[in-house]
C-alpha positions as CSV (number, residue, x, y, z in Angstrom):
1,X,0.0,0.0,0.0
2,X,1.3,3.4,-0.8
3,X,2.6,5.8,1.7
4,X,1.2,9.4,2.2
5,X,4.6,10.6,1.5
6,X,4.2,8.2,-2.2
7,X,0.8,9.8,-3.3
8,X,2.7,13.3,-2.1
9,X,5.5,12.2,-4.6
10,X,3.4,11.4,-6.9
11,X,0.6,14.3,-6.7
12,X,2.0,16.9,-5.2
13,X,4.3,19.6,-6.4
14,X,7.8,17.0,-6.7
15,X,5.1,15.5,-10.0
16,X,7.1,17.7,-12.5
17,X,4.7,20.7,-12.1
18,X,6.8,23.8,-12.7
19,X,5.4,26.4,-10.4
20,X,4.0,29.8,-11.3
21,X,6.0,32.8,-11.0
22,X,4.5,35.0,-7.8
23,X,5.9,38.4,-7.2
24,X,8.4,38.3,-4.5
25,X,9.5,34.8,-5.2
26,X,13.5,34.8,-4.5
27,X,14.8,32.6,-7.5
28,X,17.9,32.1,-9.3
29,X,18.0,33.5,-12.7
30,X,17.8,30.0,-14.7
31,X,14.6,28.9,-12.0
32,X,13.4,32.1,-13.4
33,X,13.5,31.4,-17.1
34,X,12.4,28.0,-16.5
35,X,9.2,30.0,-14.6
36,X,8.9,32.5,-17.1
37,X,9.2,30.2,-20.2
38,X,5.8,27.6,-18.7
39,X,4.1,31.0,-17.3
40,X,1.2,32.5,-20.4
41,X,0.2,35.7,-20.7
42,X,2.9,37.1,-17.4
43,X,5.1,39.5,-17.9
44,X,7.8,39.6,-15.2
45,X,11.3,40.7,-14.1
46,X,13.6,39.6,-11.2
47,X,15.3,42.1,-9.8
48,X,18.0,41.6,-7.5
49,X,16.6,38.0,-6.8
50,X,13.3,39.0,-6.6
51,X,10.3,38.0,-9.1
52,X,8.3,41.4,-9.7
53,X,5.3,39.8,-11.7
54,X,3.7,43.3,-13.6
55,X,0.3,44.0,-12.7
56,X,-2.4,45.6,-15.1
57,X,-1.1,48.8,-16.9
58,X,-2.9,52.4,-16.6
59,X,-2.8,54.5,-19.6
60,X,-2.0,57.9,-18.1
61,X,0.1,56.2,-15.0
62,X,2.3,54.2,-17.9
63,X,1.4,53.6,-20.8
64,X,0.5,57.0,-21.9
65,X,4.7,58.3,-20.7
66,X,5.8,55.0,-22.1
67,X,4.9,56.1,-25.8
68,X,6.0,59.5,-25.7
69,X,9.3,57.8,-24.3
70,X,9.6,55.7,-27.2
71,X,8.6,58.5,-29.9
72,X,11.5,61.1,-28.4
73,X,14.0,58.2,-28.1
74,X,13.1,56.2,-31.4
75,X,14.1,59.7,-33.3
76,X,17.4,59.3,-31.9
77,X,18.0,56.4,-33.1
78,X,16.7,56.8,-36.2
79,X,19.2,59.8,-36.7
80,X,22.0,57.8,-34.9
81,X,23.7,54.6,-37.0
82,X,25.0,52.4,-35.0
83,X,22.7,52.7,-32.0
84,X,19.9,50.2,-31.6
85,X,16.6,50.8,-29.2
86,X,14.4,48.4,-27.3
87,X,10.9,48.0,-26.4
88,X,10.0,46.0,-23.0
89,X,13.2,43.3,-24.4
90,X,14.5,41.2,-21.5
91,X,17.7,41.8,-20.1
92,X,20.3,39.1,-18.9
93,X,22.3,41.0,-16.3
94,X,23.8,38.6,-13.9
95,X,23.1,35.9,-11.6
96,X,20.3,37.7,-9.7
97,X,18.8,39.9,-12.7
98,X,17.0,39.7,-15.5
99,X,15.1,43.0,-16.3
100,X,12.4,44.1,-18.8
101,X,13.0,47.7,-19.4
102,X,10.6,49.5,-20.3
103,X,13.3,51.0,-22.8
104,X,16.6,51.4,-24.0
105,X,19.4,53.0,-26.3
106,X,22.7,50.8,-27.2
107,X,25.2,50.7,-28.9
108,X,25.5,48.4,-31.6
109,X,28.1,45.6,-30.1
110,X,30.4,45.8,-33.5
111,X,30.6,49.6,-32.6
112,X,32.3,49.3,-29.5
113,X,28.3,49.0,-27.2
114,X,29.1,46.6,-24.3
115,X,25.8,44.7,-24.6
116,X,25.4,42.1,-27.9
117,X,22.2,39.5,-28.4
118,X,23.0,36.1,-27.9
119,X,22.8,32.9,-29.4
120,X,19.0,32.7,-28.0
121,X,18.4,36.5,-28.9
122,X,18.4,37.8,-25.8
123,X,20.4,40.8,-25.1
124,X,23.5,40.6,-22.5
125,X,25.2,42.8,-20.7
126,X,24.4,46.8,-19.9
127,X,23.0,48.4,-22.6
128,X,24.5,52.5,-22.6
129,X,20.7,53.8,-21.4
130,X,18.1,52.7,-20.2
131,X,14.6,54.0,-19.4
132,X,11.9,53.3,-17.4
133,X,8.5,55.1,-16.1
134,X,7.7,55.1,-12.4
135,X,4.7,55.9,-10.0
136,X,7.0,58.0,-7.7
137,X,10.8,57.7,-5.4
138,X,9.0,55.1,-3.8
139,X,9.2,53.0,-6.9
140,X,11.4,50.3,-6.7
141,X,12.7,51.8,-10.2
142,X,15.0,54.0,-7.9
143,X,16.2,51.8,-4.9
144,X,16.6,47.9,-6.2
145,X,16.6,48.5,-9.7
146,X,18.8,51.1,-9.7
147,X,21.4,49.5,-7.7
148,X,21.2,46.8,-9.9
149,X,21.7,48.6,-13.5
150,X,24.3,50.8,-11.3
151,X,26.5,47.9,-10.3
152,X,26.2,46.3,-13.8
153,X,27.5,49.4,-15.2
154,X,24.7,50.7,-17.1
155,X,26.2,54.1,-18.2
156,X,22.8,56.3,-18.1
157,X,19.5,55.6,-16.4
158,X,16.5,58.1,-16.7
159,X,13.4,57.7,-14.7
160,X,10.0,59.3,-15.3
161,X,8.5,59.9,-12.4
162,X,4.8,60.1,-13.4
163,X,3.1,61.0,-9.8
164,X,6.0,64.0,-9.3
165,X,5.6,65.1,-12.8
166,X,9.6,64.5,-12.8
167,X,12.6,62.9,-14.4
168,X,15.8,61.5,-12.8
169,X,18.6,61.5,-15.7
170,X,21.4,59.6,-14.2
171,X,25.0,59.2,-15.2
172,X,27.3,56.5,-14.0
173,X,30.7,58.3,-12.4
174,X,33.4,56.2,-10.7
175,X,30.7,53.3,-9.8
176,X,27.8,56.2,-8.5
177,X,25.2,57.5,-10.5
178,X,24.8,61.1,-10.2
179,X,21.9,63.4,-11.9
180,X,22.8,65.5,-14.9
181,X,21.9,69.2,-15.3
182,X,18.4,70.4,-16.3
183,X,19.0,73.8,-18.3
184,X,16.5,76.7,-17.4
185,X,14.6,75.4,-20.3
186,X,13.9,72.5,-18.6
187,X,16.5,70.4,-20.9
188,X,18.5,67.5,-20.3
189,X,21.5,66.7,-22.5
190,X,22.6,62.9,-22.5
191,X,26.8,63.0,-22.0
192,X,27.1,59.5,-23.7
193,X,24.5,59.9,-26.8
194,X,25.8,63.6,-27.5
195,X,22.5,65.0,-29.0
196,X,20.0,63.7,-27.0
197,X,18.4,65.7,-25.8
198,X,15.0,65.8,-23.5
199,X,12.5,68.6,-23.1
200,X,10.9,67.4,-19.8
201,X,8.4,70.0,-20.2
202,X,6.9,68.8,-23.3
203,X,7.1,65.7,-22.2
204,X,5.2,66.6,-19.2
205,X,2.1,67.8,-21.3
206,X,2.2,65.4,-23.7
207,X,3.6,67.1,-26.6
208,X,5.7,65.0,-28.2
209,X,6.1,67.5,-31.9
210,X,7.6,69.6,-29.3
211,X,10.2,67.3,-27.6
212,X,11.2,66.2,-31.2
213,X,11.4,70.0,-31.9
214,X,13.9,70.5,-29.2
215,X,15.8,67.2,-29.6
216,X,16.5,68.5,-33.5
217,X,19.4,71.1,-32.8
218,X,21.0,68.2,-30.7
219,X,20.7,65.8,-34.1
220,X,22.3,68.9,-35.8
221,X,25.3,69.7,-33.3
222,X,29.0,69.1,-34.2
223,X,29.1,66.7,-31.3
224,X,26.6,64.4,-32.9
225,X,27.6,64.4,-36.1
226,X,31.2,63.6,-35.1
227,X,29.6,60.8,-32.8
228,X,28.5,58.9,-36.3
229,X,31.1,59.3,-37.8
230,X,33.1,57.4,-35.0
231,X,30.4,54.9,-34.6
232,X,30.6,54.7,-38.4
233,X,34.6,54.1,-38.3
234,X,34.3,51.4,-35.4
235,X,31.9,49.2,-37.7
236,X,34.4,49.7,-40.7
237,X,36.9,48.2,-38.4
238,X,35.4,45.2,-36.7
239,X,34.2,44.4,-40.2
240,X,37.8,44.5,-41.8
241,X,38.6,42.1,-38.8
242,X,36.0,39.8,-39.6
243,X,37.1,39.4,-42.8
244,X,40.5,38.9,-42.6
């Protein structure tokens, strides 16, 4: 006759049933992707160990900033050979983190970025910016996330803080991410992607014409131009290599 602890084997969760992902599960990054691959319709991230599992998404709290976000930064990259952008892709990191951001600005890996896509087409390694929308500070955005992009090295980070009508632009400096200048015209200039530039004010109303108004001078400056031209020479190069 079979034990309870047989029918427990056999039943229970030790059956082969891979269990569902739960926010604030602490899990390894491959339990993770094992999760995450037998999960349907989840979108989730693990963040410092931690499963964040995303709940429902409000227009105006999210997904409202997150298009505007992608208009402003898709013109960059448009303008930019040699960069790439991202939309929600996930992120291997490192043992404990595998982000989906909500977006992000690289640089192509055969022009000197540090991230590349693997053999699974996942990207690796810290893309040069990435960008997320927030509720507020309290947001783990800016505490666990951040420390995580930070120690990865991550170059840039910029936050939209939707609830503070804000953003946090940050740049990395000697392993500590300090906030770049707003102008009196309420504009931040990017020091890695010379040319991008943000109008937080139009952003902040909604008026995206506008932010791609201001970011046009920066696609126009000396310092971006130049910027192509050395992304431009760095493909030239790994491409000579690859076919010698």
């Amino acid at each position: 006759m079979a034990s309870a602890a047989d029918n427990s084997a056999k039943n229970g969760p030790l059956s082969g049933t891979i269990p569902p992902l739960a926010s604030g599960d602490r899990l390894t990054r491959p339990e993770f992707e094992r999760r995450y691959a037998a999960a349907r319709n989840v979108r989730a991230e693990l963040v410092e160990g931690v499963v964040y599992v995303q709940a429902a998404i409000r227009h105006q709290q999210h997904g409202q900033p997150h298009a505007l976000l992608s208009g402003w930064l898709s013109s960059y990259f448009m303008a930019t050979q040699g960069t790439d952008v991202g939309d929600a892709s996930t992120l291997r990191l490192d043992a404990d983190n595998e982000p989906q951001p909500d977006i992000l600005l690289r640089i192509d890996s055969a022009c000197g970025g540090a991230s590349s896509v693997d053999a699974e087409g996942y990207l690796t390694g810290p893309p040069e910016l990435v960008v997320e929308v927030a509720a507020s500070t309290a947001s783990y955005d800016l505490h666990d996330k951040l420390n995580a992009y930070r120690r990865n090295g991550v170059q840039e980070y910029l936050v939209w803080r939707v609830l503070d009508d804000a953003f946090d632009w940050f740049v990395l400096r000697e392993g500590r991410y300090e906030r770049l200048p707003v102008t009196e015209a309420g504009v931040i200039q990017s020091e890695l992607f010379p040319g991008l530039w943000l109008d937080t004010a139009a952003l902040l109303r909604g008026d995206l014409a506008a932010a791609i108004e201001t970011l046009k001078p920066g696609l126009n400056s000396p310092e971006h131009v130049a910027f192509c031209q050395r992304l431009a020479e760095l493909r030239t190069k790994e491409n000579n290599k690859d076919d010698r």
